[in-house]
MOPAC internal coordinates of N, CA, C and O (Angstrom, degrees):
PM7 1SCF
backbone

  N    0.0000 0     0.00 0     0.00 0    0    0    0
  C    1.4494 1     0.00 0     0.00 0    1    0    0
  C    1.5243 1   108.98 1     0.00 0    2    1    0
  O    1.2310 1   121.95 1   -68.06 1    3    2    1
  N    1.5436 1   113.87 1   111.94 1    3    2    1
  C    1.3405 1    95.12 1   166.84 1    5    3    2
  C    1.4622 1   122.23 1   -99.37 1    6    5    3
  O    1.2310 1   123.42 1    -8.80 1    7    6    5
  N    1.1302 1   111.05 1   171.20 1    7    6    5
  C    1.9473 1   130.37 1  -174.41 1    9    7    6
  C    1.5874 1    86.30 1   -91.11 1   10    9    7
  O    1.2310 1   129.20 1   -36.71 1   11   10    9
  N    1.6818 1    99.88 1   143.29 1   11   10    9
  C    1.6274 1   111.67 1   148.24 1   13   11   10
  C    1.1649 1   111.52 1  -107.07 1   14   13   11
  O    1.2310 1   113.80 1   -54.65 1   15   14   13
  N    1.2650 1   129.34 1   125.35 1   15   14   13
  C    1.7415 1   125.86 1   151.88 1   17   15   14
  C    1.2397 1   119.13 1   -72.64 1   18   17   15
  O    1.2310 1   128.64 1   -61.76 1   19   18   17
  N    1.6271 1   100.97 1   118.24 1   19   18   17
  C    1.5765 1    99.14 1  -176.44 1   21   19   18
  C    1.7050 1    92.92 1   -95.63 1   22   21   19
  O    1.2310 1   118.18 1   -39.74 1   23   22   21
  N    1.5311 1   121.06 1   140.26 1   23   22   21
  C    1.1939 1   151.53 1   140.69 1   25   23   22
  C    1.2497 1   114.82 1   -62.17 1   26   25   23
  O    1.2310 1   114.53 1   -60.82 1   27   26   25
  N    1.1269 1   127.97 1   119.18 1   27   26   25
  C    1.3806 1   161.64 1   165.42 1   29   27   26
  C    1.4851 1    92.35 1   -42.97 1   30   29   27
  O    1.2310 1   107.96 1   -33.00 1   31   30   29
  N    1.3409 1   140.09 1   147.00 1   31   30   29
  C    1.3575 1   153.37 1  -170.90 1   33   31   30
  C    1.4642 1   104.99 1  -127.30 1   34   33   31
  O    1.2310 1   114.40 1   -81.44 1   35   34   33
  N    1.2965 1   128.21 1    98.56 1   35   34   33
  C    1.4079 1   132.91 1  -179.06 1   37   35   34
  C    1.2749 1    95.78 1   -22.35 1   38   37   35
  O    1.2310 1   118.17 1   -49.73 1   39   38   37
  N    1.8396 1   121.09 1   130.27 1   39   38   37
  C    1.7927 1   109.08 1   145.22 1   41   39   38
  C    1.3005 1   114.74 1   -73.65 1   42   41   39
  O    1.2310 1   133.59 1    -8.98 1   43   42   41
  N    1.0766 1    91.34 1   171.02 1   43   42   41
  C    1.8685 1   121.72 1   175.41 1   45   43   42
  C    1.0988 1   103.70 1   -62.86 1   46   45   43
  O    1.2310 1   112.99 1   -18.53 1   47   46   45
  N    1.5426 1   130.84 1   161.47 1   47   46   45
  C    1.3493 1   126.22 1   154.97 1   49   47   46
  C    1.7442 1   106.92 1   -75.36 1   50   49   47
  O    1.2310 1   123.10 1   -25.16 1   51   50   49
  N    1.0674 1   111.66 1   154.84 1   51   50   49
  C    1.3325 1    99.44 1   165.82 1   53   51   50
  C    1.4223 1   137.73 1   -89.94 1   54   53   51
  O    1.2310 1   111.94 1   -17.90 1   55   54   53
  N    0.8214 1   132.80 1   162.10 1   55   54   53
  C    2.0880 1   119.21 1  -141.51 1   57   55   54
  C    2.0297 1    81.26 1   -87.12 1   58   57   55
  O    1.2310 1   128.42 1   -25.91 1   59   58   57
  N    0.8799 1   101.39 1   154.09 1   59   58   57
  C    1.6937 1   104.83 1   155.84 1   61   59   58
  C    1.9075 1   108.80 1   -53.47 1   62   61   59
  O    1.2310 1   132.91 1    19.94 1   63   62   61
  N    1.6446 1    92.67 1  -160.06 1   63   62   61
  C    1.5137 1    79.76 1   175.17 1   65   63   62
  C    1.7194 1   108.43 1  -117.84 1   66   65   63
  O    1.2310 1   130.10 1   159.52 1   67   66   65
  N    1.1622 1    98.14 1   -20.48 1   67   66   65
  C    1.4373 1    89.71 1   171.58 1   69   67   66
  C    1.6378 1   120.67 1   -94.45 1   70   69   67
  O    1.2310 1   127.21 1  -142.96 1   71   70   69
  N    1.7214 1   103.72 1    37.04 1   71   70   69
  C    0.9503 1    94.22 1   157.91 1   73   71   70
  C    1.9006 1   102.74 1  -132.45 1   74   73   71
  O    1.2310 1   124.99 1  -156.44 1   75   74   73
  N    1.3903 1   108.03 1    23.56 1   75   74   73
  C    1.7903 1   102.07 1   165.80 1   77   75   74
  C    1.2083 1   102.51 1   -71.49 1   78   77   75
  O    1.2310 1   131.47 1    -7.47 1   79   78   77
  N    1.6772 1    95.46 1   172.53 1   79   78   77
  C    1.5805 1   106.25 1   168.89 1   81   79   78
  C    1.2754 1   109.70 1   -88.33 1   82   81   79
  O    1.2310 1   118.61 1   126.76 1   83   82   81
  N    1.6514 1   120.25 1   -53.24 1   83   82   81
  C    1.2911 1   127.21 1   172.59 1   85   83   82
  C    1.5389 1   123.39 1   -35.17 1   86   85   83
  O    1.2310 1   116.84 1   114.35 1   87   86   85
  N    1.5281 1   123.61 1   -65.65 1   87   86   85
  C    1.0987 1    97.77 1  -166.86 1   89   87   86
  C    1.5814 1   121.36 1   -88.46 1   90   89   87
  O    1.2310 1   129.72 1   178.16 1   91   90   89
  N    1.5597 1    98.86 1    -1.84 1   91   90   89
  C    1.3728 1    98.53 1   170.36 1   93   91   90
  C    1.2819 1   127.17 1   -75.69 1   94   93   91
  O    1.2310 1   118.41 1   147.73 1   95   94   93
  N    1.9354 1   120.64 1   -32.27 1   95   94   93
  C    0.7115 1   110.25 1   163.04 1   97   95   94
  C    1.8430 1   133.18 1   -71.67 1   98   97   95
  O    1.2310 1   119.71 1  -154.64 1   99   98   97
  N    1.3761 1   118.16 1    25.36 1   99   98   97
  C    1.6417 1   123.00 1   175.61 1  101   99   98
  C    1.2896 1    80.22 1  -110.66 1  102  101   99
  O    1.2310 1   113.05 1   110.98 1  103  102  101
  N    1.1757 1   130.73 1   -69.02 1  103  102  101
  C    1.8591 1   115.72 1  -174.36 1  105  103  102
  C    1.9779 1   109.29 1   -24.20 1  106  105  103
  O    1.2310 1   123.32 1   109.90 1  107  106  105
  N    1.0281 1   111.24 1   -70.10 1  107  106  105
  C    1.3480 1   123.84 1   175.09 1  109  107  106
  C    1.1616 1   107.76 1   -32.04 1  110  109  107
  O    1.2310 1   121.91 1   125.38 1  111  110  109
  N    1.4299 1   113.95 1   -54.62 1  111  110  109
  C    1.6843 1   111.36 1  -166.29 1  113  111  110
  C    1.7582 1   107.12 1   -71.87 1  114  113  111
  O    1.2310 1   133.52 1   150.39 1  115  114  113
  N    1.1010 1    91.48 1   -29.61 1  115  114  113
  C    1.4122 1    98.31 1  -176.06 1  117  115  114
  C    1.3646 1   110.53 1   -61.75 1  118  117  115
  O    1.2310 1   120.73 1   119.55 1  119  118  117
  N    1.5604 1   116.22 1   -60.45 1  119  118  117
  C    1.5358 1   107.32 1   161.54 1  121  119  118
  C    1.3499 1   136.58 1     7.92 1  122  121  119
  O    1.2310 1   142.48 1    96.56 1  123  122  121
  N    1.7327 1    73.94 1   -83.44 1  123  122  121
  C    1.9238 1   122.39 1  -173.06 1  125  123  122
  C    1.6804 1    79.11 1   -28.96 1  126  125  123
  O    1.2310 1   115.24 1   106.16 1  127  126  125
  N    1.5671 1   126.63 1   -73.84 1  127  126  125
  C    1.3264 1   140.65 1   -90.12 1  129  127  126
  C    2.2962 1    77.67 1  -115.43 1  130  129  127
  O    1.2310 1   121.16 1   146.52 1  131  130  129
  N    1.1541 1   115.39 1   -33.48 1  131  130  129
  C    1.0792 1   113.34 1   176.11 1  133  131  130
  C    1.3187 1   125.05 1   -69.86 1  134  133  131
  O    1.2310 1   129.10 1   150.28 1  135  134  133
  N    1.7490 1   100.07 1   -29.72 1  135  134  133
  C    1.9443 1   105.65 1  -168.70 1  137  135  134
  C    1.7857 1    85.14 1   -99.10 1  138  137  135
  O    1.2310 1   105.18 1  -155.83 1  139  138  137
  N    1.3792 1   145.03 1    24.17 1  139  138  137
  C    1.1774 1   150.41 1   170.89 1  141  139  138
  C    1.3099 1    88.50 1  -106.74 1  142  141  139
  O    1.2310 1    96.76 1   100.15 1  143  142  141
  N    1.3450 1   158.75 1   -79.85 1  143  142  141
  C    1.4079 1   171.07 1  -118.77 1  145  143  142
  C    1.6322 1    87.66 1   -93.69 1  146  145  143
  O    1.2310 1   113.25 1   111.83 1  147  146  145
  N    1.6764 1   130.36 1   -68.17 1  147  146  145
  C    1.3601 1   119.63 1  -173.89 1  149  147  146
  C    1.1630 1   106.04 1   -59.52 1  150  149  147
  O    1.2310 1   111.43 1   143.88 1  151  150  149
  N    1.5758 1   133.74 1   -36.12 1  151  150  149
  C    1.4866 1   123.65 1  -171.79 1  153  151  150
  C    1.4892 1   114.79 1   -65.18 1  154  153  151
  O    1.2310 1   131.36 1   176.21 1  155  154  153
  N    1.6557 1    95.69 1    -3.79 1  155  154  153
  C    2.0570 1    87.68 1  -175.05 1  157  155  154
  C    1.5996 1   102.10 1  -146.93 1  158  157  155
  O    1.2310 1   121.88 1  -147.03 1  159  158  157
  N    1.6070 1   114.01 1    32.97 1  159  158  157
  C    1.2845 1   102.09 1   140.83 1  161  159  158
  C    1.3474 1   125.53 1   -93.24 1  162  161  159
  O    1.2310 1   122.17 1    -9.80 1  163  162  161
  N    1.3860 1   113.44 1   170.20 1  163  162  161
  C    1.5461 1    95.55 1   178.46 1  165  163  162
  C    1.4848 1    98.30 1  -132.16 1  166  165  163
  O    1.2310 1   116.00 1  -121.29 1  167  166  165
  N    1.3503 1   125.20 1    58.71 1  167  166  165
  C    1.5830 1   139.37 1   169.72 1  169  167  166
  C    1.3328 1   103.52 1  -101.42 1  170  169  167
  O    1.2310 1   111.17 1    64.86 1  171  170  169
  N    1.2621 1   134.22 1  -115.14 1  171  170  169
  C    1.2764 1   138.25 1   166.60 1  173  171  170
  C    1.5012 1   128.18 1   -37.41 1  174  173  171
  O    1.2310 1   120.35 1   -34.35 1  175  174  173
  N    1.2795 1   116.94 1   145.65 1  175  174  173
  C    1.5446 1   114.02 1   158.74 1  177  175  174
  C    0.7118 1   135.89 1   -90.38 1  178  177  175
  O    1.2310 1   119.49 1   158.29 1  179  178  177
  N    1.8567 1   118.58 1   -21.71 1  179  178  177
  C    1.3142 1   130.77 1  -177.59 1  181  179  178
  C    1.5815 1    98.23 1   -69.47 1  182  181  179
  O    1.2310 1   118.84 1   142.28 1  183  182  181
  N    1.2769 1   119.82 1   -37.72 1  183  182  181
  C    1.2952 1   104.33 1  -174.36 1  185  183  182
  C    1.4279 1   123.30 1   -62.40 1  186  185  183
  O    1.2310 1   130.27 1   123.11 1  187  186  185
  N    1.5765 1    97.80 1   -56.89 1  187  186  185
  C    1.7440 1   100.22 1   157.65 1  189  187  186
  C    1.4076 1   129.74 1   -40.36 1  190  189  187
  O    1.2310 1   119.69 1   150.53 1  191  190  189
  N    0.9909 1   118.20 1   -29.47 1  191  190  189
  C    1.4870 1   122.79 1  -178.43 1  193  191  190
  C    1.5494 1   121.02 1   -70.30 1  194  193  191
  O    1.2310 1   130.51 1   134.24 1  195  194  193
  N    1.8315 1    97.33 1   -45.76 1  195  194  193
  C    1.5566 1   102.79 1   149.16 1  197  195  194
  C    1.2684 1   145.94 1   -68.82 1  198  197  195
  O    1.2310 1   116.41 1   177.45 1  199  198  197
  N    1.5382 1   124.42 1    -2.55 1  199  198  197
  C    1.1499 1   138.57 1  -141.60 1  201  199  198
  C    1.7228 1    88.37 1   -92.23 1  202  201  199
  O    1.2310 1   105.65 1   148.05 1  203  202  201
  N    0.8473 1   144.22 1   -31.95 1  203  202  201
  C    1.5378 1   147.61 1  -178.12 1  205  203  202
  C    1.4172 1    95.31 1   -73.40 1  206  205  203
  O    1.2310 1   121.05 1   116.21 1  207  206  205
  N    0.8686 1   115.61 1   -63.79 1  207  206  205
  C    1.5163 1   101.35 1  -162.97 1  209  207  206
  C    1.6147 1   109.21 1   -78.91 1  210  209  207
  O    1.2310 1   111.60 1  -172.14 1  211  210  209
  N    1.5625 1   133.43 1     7.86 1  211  210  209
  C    1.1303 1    95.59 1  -173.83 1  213  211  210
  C    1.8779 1    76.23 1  -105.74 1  214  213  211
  O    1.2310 1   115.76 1   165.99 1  215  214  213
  N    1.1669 1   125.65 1   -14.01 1  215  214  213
  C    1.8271 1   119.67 1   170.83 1  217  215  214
  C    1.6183 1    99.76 1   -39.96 1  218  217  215
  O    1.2310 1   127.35 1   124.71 1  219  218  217
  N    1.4463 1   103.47 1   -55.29 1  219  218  217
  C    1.0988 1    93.00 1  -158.73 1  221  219  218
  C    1.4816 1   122.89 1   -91.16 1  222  221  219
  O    1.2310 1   123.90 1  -163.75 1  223  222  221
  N    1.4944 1   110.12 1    16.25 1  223  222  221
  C    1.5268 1   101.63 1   173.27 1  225  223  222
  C    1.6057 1    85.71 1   -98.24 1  226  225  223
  O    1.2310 1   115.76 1   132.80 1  227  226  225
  N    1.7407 1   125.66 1   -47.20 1  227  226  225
  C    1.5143 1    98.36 1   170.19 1  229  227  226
  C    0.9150 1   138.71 1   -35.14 1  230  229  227
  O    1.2310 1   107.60 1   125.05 1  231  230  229
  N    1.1310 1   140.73 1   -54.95 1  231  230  229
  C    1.3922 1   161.77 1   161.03 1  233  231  230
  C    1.6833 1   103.22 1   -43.34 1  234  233  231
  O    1.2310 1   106.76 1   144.39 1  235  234  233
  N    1.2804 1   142.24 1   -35.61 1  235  234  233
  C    1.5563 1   128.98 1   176.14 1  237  235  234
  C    1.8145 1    88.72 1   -91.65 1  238  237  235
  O    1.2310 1   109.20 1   155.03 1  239  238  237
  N    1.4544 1   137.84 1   -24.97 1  239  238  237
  C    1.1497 1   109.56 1  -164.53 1  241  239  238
  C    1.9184 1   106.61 1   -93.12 1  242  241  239
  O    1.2310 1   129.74 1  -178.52 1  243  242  241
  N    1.0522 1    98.84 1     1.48 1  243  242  241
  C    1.5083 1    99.31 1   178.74 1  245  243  242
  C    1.5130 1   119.31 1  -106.31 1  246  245  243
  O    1.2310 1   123.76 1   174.77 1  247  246  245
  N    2.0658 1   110.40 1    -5.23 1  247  246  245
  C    1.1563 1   115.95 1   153.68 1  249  247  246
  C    1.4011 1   130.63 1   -79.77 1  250  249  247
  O    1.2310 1   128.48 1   164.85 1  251  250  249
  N    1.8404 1   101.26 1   -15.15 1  251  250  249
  C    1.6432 1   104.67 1   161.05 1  253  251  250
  C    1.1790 1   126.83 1   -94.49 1  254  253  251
  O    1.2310 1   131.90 1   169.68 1  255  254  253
  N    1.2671 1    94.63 1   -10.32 1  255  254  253
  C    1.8993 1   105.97 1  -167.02 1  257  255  254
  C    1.9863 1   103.71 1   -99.39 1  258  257  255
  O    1.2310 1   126.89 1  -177.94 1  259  258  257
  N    1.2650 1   104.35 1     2.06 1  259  258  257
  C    1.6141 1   111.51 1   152.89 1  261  259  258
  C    1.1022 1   125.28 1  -119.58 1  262  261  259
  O    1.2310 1   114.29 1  -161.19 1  263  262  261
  N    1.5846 1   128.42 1    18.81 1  263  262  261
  C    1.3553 1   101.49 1   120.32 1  265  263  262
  C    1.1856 1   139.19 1   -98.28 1  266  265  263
  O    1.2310 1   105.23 1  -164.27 1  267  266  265
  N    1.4047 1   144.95 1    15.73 1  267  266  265
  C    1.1962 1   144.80 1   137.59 1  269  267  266
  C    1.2730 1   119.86 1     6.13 1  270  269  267
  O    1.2310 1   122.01 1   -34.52 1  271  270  269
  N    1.1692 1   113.75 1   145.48 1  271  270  269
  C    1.8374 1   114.10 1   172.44 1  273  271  270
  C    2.0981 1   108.42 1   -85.92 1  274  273  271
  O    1.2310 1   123.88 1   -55.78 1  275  274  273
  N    1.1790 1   110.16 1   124.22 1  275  274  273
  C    1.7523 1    93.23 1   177.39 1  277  275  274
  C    1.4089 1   130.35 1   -33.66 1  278  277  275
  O    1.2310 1   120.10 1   180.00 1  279  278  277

C-alpha cells in the first residue's frame, strides 16, 4: 500500500476588499436602492435632485463590479 503526500498548494493572497465581487456588489445595490428612495421622497429637493445620479453611478458600478472574479 502506498501513502500519498499531499503538499500544501501555496494560497492566494487575499484580494483587498474593494476589490471582491461580493461585497462590492451589495454596496452597489445599495446605491441602486438609495438614489430609488431620493427619487420618491417628496421632502427635500436636494435630495431629489441627486437621486439620478447616484442610480446611475450604482448602476455603472455594479456593471463593473460584476465582472470581477469571485
Amino acid at each position: 500500500m502506498t501513502h500519498l503526500i499531499e503538499t500544501p498548494r501555496p494560497s492566494r493572497p487575499k484580494r483587498p476588499f474593494f476589490l471582491r465581487r461580493g461585497p462590492m456588489e451589495n454596496i452597489a445595490t445599495t446605491l441602486i436602492a438609495i438614489g430609488f428612495l431620493m427619487l420618491f421622497q417628496p421632502f427635500l429637493l436636494v435630495l431629489y435632485t441627486y437621486s439620478l445620479v447616484t442610480l446611475l453611478a450604482g448602476t455603472a458600478m455594479f456593471i463593473i463590479v460584476s465582472k470581477f472574479p469571485e
